[in-house]
N, C-alpha and C positions, 0 to 999 in steps of 0.2 A: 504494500500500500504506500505509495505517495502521497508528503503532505503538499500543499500549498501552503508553499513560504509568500511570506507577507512584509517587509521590507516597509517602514515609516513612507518613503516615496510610493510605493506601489499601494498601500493603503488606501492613500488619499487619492492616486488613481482609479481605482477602482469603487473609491464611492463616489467620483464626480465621472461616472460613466458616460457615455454621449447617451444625447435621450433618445434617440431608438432604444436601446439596452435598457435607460429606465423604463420607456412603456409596456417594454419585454418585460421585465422583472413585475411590473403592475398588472397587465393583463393574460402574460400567460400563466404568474402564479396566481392569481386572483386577488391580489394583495391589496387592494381595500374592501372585500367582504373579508379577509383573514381579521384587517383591522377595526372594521364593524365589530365580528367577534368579540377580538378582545374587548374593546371599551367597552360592549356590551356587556362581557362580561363581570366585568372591574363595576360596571355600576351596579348590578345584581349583587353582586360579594359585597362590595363597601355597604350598600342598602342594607343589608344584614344585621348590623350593629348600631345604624345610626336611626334607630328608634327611638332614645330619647337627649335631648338636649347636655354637652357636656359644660364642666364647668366655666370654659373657655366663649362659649360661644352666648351666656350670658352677661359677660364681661362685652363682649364683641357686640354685644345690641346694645347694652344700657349706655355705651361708650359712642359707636354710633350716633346713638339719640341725644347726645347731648353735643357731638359736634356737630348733627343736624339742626340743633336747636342754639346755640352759644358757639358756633365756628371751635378751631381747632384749640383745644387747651393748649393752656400754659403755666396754668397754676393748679392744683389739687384741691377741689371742692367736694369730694367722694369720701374718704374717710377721714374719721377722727384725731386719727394717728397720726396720719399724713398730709394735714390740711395746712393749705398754703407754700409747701413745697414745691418745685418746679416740677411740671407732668410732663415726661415728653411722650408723646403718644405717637409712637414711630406705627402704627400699623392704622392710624386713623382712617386713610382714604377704606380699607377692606372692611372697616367695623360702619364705616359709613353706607357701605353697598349693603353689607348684613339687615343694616337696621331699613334701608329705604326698600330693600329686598321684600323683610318682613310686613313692611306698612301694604306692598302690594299681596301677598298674599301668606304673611303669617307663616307660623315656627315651619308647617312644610315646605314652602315657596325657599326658605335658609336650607334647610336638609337638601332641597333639592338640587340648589345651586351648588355646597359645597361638593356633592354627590357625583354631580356633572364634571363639575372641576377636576376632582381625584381624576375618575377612569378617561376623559378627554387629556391629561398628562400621560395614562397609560396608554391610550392611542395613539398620541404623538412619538413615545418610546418608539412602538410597535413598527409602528412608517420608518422610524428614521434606521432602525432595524433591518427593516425591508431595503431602503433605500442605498443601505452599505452591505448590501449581499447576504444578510441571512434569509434562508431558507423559512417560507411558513409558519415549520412545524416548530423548529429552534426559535423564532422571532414570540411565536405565544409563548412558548415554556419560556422565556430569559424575562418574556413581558410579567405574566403570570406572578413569578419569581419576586421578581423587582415589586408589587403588589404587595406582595407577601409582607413584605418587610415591614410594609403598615395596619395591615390585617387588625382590625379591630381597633385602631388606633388614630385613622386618617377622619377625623370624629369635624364636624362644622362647627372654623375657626377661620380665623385667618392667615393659618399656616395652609390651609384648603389651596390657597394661590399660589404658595411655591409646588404644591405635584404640578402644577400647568407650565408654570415657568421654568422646571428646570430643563424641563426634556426640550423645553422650546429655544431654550438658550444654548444647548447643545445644538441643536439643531443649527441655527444659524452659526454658531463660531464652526463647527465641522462641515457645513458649506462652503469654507473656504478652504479653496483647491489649490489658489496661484499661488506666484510671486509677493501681487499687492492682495488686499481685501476686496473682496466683493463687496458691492452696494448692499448685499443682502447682509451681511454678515455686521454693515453700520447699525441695523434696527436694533442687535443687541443693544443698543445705547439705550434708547428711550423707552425699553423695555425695562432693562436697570433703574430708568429714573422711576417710573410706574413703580416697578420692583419695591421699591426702597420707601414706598409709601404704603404699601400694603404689608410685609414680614420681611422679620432678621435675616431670615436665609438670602438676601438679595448680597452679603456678605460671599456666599458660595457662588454665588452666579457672577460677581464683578471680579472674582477670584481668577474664576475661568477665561475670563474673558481677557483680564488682563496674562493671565499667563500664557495666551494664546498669542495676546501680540507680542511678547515676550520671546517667544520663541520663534514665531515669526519674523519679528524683528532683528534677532539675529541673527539668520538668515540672511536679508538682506544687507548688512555688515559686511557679511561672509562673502555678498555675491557685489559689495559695495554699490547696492542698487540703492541711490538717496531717496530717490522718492517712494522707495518700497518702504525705508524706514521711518519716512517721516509720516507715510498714513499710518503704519502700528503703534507709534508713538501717538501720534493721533489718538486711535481707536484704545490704548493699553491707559496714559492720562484721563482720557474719559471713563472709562470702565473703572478708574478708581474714584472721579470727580463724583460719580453716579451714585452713590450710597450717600455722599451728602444734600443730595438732591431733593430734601425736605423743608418743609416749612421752616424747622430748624436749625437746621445749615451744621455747622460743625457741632452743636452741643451734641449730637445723636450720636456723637463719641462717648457720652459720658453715659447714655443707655445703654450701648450694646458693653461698657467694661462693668457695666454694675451686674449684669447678668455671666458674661461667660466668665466661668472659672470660679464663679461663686460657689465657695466652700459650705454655705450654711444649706444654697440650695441643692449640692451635690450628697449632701451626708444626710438630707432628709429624705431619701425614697419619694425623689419627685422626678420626674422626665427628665430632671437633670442629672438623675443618678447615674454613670455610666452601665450599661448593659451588662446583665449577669446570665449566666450560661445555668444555675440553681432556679431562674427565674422564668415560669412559662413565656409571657411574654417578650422577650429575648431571643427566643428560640428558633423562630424563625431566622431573625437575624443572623445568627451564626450560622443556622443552616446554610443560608445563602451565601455568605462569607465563604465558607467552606467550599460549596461549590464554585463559586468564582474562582476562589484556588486551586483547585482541582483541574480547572476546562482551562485556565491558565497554564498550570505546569504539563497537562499534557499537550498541547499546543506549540508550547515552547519548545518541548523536547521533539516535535518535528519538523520543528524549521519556523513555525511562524511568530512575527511579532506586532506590537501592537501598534495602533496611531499613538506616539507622545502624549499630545493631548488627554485623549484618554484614559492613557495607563495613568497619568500624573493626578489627573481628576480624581479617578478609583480610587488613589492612595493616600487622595490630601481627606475624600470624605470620609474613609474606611480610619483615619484616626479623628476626625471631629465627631463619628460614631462612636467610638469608643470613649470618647470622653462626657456621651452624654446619649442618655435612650433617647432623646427626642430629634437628635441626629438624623437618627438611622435610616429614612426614608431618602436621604439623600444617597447614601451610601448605595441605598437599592439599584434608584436609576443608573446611576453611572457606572455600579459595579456589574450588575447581569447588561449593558452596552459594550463593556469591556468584553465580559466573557462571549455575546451575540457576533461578536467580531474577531475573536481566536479561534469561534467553531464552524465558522461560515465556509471553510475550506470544500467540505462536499454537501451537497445538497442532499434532502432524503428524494426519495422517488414517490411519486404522485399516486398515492394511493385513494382518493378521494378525488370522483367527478365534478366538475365544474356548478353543477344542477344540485349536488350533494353537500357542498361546499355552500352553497347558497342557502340550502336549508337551513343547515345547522346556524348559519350565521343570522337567518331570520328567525327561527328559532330563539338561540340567545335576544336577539333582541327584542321579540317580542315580551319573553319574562321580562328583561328592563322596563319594559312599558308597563308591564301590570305590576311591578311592585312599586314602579314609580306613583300609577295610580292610587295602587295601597295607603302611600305616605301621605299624597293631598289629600285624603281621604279621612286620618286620625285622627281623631279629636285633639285638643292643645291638653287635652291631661295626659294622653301619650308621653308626650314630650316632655313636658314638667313632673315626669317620673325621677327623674333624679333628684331634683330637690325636696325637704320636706313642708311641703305647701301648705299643710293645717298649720302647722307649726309659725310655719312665717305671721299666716294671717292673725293669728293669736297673738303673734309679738308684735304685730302691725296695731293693734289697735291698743295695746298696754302701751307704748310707743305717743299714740297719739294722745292717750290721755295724759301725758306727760310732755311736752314739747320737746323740751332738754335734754330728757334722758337717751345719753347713750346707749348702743345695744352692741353687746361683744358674741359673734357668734364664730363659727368655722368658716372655710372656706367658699364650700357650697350655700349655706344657709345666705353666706352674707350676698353674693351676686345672684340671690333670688330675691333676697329685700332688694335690694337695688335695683332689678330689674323691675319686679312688681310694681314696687313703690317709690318711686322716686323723689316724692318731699320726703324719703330717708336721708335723701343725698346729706354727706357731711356730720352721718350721726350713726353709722356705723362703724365698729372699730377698724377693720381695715378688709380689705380684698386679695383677690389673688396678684395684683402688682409688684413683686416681690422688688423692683429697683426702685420704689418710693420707702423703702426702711431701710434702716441703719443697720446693722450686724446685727448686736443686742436685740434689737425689736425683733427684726426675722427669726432672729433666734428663741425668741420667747413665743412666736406664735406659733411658730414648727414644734416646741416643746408643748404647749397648750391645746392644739389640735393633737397630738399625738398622747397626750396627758401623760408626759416622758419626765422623767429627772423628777429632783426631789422639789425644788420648786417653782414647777409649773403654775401651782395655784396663784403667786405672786400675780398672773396674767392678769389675775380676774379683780384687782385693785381698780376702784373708781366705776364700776360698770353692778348696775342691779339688777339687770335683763338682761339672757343666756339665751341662746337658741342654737342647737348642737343636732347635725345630720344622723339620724342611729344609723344611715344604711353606709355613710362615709365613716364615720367616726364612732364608732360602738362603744370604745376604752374609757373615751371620754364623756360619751354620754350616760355609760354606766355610773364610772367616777362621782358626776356632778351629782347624780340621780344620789347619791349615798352621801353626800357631804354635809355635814354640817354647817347652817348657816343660811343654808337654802332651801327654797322649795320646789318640787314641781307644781307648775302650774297647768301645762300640759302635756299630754305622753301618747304618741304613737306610735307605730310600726316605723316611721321614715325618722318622726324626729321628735324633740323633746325642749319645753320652756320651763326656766327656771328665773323665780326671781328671789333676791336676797330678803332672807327673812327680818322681820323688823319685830 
């Protein structure tokens, strides 16, 4: 058996094929019902889990709705803790679409966009798969794969916008074939700048782009082609100018260093904990990991190698993955692209007719459709299954008979007051914004929700209304339920109020 060796130049020859050969690749393999398929499949699978509203995506309307209604914060009017502090709200423009989303058609109309979003990133994969010579069968299983990696996890938020943008960003920077850049390959820019208004990950995408012209650029050095240099210079300055491309401007340095590498939020088993292989949810992950290295090193060892770009992509996400589970979705795209492109060497053989092909793929798509119908179809108590909503409304209205009184709850509890109820704004102890507190504070509400260490209860100084998720937080809701000092006022299956006894 001979491999097909693959050689950095011959790569990129062969995914800038002439278009005869792409419309070959498209219509004799059938390569957009393959790609139907998948996305269709990606939205049937994502649809699965995203039945009720995550913590995130209540933060992502209330937040919305308040720069729909007061333009883009700059000061902290939301919590107690945090009030009057500088807000930088780096993902406003997505929490904005979330919440005008919602106004047209409510918690589904949110589900179904971010829904969309996911498996349309995995479609784009899937093409651009196609487009650089994997076969069909290989191009589902690497799409599939990459999927995987957020299984249960790719929940409506405004991380929803990076699965669209990464593969799309990919897309354009490995469109470039020449010497210089392609017109196509400049859109990356104001993709970035968009990027950079909707999620952090726009960090991975100006990453890419800049070390594209990076290495293109020298290149042109090499071949002393000036004005090959001076458009990656171009294109490599922008792709870094683009992240500060916010309302903001440079403060939006001081959000994304309050977040990466933050120790209080890595040691609390929160998405920023790096990924553990004990830990189901993880597991996929390494699964995939694994096999990327596997269809790697056997590829290697018959001659083939990868596009740079790529390989260097795989490597830089597959350690920002490891420093953090909420990574890992990045890791996926770029890592099953790597391996779609060292297995592309032989094609399977066409075991599935054109007319059968077609079924299956309307098939898949039609289950998309009826569970899509499914979801605008639930009632909003579906969705507000995660929070505990008696609970809220009971401290909503002890709340109101008090003006003043602060209310200290969990994580969850508290971005459903706030969602719900918005004259709370300013009078809950705090949210899931974890770079509007100081160490100390993070560290005492991580300790507090987790009712961890010997003085947790300290939290609960200056606050006389408790409202504690039992289906998030059970330790703690136990805890309070026993303490001294307190009472329940009320107690159900989701969640539990307590006010201090007098």
């Amino acid at each position: 058996m001979t491999a097909q060796a693959a050689a950095p130049e011959q790569v990129r020859r062969q995914a800038a094929s002439a278009g005869g050969d792409r419309r070959a690749l498209w219509a004799g393999n059938g390569g957009l019902t393959w790609v139907i398929a998948v996305g269709s499949l990606a939205f049937f699978a994502t649809a699965q889990y995203c039945q009720s509203l995550y913590v995130d995506t209540y933060f992502d309307l209330y937040a919305g709705r308040y720069v729909a209604e007061h333009g883009i914060p700059t000061r902290n009017v939301v919590t107690a803790l945090a009030h009057g502090k500088p807000w930088i709200d780096q993902q406003w423009l997505a929490q904005l679409v979330f919440f005008r989303v919602w106004q047209l058609g409510g918690y589904a109309a949110v589900t179904l966009l971010s829904i969309a979003l996911v498996s349309a990133g995995g479609a784009v994969l899937g093409a651009l798969m196609l487009r650089r010579g994997a076969s069909p069968l290989r191009m589902c299983a690497w799409t599939l794969a990459a999927l995987a990696v957020s299984y249960g996890y790719a929940t409506p938020r405004a991380q929803s916008f990076g699965y669209l943008f990464v593969p799309l960003v990919l897309w354009l920077v490995l469109a470039d074939d020449r010497s210089r850049p392609r017109r196509l390959t400049f859109l990356s820019l104001p993709l970035l700048i968009l990027w950079a208004n909707m999620h952090g990950s726009v960090l991975l995408g100006a990453g890419l782009v800049g070390m594209h012209a990076a290495l293109r650029g020298w290149g042109a050095v090499r071949r002393r082609d000036g004005r090959g240099l001076a458009a990656y210079l171009f294109l490599g300055l922008g792709a870094a100018a683009s992240a500060l491309c916010t309302p903001y401007g440079a403060q939006i340095v001081h959000y994304y260093g309050s977040l990466i590498g933050n120790s209080e939020l890595s040691a609390a088993g929160t998405e920023w904990t790096p990924p553990d292989p004990a830990r189901a949810d993880s597991w996929a992950f390494f699964t995939v990991a694994l096999a990327v290295a596997v269809a790697l090193a056997v590829r290697w060892r018959l001659g083939a190698r990868p596009q740079p770009e790529v390989a260097i992509f795989a490597v830089v996400t597959l350690g920002v993955a490891l420093l953090a589970f909420r990574n890992t979705p990045w890791f996926g795209f770029a890592g099953c692209l790597l391996a779609a492109d060292m297995t592309r060497g032989r094609s399977a053989p066409h075991v599935l007719t054109r007319p059968f092909r077609r079924a299956i793929a309307a098939g898949i798509a039609a289950c998309a459709v009826i569970v899509a119908i499914g979801i605008a179809r639930a009632p909003a108590s579906q969705y507000e299954a995660s929070i505990p909503r008696k609970a809220i409304e009971v401290a909503t209205r002890i709340a109101d008979r008090a003006p003043r009184l602060p209310v200290l709850t969990d994580q969850w509890s508290a971005v459903g007051l706030l969602w719900l109820h918005p004259a709370l704004l300013g009078r809950v102890a705090f949210d899931i914004r974890a770079e509007q507190y100081h160490p100390a504070q993070l560290a005492g509400m991580i300790d507090f929700m987790l009712a961890r260490g010997p003085h947790w209860q300290r939290f609960l100084a200056g606050y006389d209304i408790v409202v504690v998720s039992r289906q998030w937080h059970p330790r703690l809701a136990s805890e309070m339920s026993r303490m001294s000092g307190w009472r329940v006022v009320y107690l159900d299956s989701s969640g539990v109020v307590l006010a201090r006894a007098r």
